[in-house]
N, C-alpha and C positions, 0 to 999 in steps of 0.2 A: 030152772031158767037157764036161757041159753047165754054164758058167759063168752065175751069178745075180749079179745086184746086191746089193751091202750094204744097202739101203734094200728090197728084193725084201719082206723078213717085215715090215718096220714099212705098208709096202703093202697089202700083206694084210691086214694087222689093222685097216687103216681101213679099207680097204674093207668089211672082216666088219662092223665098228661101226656105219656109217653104215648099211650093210645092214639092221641087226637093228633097230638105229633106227628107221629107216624103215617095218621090219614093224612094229615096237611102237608105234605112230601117231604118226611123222611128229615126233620129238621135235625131232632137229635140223635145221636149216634147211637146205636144199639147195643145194649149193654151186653158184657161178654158172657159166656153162659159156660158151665164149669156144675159137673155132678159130682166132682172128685177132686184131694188133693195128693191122689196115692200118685201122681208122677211130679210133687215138687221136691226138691230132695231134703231131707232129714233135717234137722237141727242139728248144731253142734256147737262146741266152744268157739267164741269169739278173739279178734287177737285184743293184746294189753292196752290199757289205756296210754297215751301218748302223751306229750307236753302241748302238741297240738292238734287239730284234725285234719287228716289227709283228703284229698278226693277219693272217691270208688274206682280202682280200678275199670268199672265200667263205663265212665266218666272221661269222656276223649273231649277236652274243652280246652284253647288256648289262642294266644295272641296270634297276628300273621306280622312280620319286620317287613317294612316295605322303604327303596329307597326313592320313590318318586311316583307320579302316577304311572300308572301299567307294570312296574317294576318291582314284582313282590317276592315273599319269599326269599329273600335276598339274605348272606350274610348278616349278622349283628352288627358285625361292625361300620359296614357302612350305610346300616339302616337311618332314617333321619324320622320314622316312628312307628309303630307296631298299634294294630286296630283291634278293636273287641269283636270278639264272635256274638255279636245281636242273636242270628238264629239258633244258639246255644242258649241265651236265656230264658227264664220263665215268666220274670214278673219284671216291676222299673228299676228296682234297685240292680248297681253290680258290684258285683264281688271286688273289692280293694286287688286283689292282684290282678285282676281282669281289663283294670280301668284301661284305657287306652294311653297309650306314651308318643308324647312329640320332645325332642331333644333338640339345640342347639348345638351341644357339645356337650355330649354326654349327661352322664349321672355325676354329680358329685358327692363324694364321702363328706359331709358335715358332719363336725361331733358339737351336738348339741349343747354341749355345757362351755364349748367356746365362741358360738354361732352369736352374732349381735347384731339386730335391728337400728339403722339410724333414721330416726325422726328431725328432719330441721328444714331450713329452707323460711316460709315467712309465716314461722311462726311467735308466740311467745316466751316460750321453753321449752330449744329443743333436748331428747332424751337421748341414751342409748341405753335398748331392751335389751335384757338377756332372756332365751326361752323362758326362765323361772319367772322373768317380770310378767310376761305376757299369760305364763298360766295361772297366776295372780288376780289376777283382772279378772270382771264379771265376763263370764262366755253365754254364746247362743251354740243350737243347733239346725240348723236346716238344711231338707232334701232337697236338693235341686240340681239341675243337668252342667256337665261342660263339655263343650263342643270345638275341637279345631278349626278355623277359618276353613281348613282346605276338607272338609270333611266332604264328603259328594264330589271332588274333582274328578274321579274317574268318567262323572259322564258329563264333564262339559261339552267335549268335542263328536268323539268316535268311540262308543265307550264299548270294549269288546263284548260277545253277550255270554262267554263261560265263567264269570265273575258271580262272587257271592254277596250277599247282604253286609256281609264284614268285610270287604273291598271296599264296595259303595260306600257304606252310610257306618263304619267302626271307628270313626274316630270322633263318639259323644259316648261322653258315661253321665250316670247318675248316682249321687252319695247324698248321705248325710254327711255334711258340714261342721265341723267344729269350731270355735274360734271366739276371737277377741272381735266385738261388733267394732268396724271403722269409725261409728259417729264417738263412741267411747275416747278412740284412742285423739280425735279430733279435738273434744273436746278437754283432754289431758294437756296437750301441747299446747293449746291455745292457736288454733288455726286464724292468722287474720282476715277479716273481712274480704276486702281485696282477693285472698287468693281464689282463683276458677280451677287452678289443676292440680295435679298431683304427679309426679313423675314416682312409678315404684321400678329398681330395678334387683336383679335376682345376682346372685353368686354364683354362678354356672359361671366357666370358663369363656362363653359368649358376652359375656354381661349384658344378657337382654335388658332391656330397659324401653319404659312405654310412657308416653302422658297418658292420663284419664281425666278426664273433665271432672269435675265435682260438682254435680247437679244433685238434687236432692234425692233421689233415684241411688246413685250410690254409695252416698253418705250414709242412708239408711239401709242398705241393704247387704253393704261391703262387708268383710269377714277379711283378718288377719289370723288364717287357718290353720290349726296345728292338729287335727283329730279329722280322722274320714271313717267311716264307717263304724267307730266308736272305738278307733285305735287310734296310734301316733300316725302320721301319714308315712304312706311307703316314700322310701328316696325317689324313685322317679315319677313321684307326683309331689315333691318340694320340700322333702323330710329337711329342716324341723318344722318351719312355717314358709305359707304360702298366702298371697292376697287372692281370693274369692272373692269375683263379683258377679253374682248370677243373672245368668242370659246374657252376660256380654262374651266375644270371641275369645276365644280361649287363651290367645299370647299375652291380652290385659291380665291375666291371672298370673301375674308373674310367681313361680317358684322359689322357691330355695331364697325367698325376702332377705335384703338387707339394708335396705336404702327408702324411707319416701319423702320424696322434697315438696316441699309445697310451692307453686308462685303464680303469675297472676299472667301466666300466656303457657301454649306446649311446649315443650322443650327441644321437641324437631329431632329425636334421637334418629340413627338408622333404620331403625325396627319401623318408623312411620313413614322415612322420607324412601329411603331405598328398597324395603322390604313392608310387608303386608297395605300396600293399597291396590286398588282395583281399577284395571285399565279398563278403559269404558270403550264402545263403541267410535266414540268419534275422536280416542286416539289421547285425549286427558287420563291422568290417573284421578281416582275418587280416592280421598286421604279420611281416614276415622269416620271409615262405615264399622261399629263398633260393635251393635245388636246383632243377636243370632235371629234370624226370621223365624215363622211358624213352620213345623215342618212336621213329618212323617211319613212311616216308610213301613210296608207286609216285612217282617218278618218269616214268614212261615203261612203258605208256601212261596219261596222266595230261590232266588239265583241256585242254579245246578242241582237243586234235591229231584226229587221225582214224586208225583202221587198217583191215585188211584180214580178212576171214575166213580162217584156217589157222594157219600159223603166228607166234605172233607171243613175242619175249622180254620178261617182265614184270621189273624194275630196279627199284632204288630205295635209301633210305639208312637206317639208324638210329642211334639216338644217344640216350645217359644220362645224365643226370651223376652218378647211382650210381655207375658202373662201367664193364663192361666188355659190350658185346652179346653173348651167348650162341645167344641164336637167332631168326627171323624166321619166321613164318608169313605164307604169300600162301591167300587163298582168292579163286575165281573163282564163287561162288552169293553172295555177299552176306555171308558170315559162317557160312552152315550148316556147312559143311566144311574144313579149312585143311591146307593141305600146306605142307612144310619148304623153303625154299625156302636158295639154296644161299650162304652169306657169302666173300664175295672180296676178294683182297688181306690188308693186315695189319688184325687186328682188336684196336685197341686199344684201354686203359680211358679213358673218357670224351672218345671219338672216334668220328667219323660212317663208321659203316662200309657196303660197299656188296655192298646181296645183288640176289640174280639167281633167276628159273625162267622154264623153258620152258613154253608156253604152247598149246596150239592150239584157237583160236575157232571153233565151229560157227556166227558168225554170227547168233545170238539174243540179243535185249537179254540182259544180264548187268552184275550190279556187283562189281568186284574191291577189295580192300583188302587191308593189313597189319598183322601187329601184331608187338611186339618183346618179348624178358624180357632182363634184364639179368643179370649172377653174381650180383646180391643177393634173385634172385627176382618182382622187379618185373615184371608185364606189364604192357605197353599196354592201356588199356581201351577197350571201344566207346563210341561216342556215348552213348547213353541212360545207360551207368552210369556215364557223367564226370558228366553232367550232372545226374542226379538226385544225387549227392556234394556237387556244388560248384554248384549254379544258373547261372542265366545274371545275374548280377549282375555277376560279374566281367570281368575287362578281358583278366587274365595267365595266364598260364603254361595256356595250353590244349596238351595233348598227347595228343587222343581218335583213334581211329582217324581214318585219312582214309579217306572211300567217295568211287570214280570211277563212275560209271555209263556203259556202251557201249549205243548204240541199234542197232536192226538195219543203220543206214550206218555204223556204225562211228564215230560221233561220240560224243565223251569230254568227258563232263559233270562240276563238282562236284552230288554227293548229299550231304546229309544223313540219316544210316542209323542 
């Protein structure tokens, strides 16, 4: 009798797959083909274990320092923050030293066994934390996105087109979250009835300082954060703790925590009244647009890279601070037509999820883009009708389609569309 292998039908059925694939134009990519490995070079000893791990030298990944929009690559020191390389990544999560950085005035050196949390204002008993208090306390962990107000500024206006996806859209990371749940430490003090807000403000040399409204939204969801990626957080993400509150603008997440007052109106710090609102159209500023919108952005292929005619895989990420991604449209004419394109991995609420489609280019100029809806129904909107909404007055919270434009070489521009 004629004996098969156990793998014989799972065989088959890739082959069949790839096959109909292939009839049906060329969806999936053609696997490499290799009769030999006498040209990869030898084995050898490895080097010593380390205290830490390094990148691979073949691993060219890093931040870009920018001191304003158009103004990158600028000096350290008079940078005011440094973006994440998005089309460097693979998946939602990023790497703790990757995260994107916005400073008021620097980094500062905390030493954590002097650093002290003050809780009071109107409550019943107020405390003062030391780190040790707060890592005492029941903790959560959660994945979810933070994002700079100014993140997409470059294409408000005139947005040049030899810019890259970490220009654009680098200043949102995504981590897991460490921390002291806010309803926890609410319910410690004795928050009273009466109070609506909270003022938290940071020990950086700025002394940022924000009101947050206390709805039930961030009571439950807020994080007094001392662990990112399942370490201490780095300094210039708030080392020793930071307030996390997911899906809101990133300057509420105050840093380097020392301070949250409780009472029963905002506090009208600068940070609300002089700095981060949004000049409207008819000439009013908008005070505590707080949400990050729904949004998303190709990755890959995206700003200055180059591809190839046939096949190629279109990627990329999105992110609410509604909720939760529901679904991602990719279109390759510019916006006329738009196909589902596929979400991978875990998709959770108020976290950068990563979708994917297969692509194959006939090699004629084309402009691709994405757009996102969230569970609350929000879609991403195009260009023209962010902007006829909101003008070009403003600084923040830009979250319009991104258009890439491809020319007959395969070079991959930012458009404006």
């Amino acid at each position: 009798m004629l004996k098969t292998s156990p793998d014989a039908g799972k065989l088959s059925r890739r082959r069949l797959l790839t096959a109909t694939a292939a009839t049906a134009g060329g969806i999936i990519a053609p696997p490499a083909v290799a009769e030999t490995l006498a040209d990869v070079p030898p084995r050898e000893p490895g080097d010593d274990l380390t205290a830490y791990s390094l990148r691979s030298p073949y691993v060219q990944i890093a931040r870009i320092p920018e001191a304003a929009p158009g103004q990158r690559n600028v000096d350290p020191s008079v940078a005011i923050n440094s973006k994440s390389p998005l089309d460097k990544f693979l998946g939602a999560i990023t790497p703790s030293d990757l995260h994107y950085e916005r400073s008021h005035s620097g980094v500062p050196n905390l030493d954590p066994s002097k650093h002290r949390v003050l809780v009071h204002g109107m409550v019943r008993k107020p405390l003062v934390l030391s780190l040790d208090d707060l890592r005492a306390m029941p903790s959560i962990s959660r994945i979810a996105f933070l994002e700079c107000t100014g993140n997409g500024w470059e294409n408000w206006k005139a947005a040049p087109d030899n810019v890259t996806v970490q220009h654009t859209h680098g200043l949102v990371s995504t981590h897991e979250w460490t921390g002291v749940p806010l309803s926890f430490l609410i319910d410690l003090v004795g928050v009273e009835r009466a109070s609506t807000w909270m003022l938290a403000e940071g020990d950086d040399g700025a002394a940022v300082a924000r009101s947050i409204p206390l709805t039930d939204e961030i009571i439950a969801e807020g994080i007094l954060a001392y662990g990112q990626n399942g370490e201490p957080l780095r300094p210039a993400h708030g080392f020793p703790v930071r307030l996390f509150l997911p899906g809101f603008e990133g300057n509420l997440n105050i840093k380097w925590l020392r301070r949250l007052k409780f009472g029963d109106q905002p506090f009208m710090t600068r940070w609300e009244t002089a700095r981060y609102t949004q000049l409207q159209t008819d000439g009013k500023a908008r005070q505590f647009q707080l949400k990050q919108d729904v949004n998303s952005v190709i990755t890959s292929p995206s700003g200055m890279m180059r591809i190839k005619a046939g096949y190629n895989r279109i990627t990329g990420l999105a992110w609410s601070g509604h909720g939760q991604i529901t679904r991602v449209e990719v279109s390759t004419d510019g916006g006329t037509t738009w196909t589902d394109a596929t979400l991978t991995g875990q998709v959770l609420p108020k976290a950068q999820t990563r979708f994917q489609r297969d692509w194959v280019w006939d090699g004629r100029p084309v402009k691709i883009v994405s757009r996102s809806t969230d569970d609350k129904g929000n879609v991403q909107p195009d260009r023209a009708s962010f902007i006829a909404q909101v003008g070009t007055n403003a600084l923040f919270h830009y979250s319009a389609q991104q258009t890439w434009g491809i020319d007959e070489a395969g070079s991959v521009r930012n458009v404006l569309a």
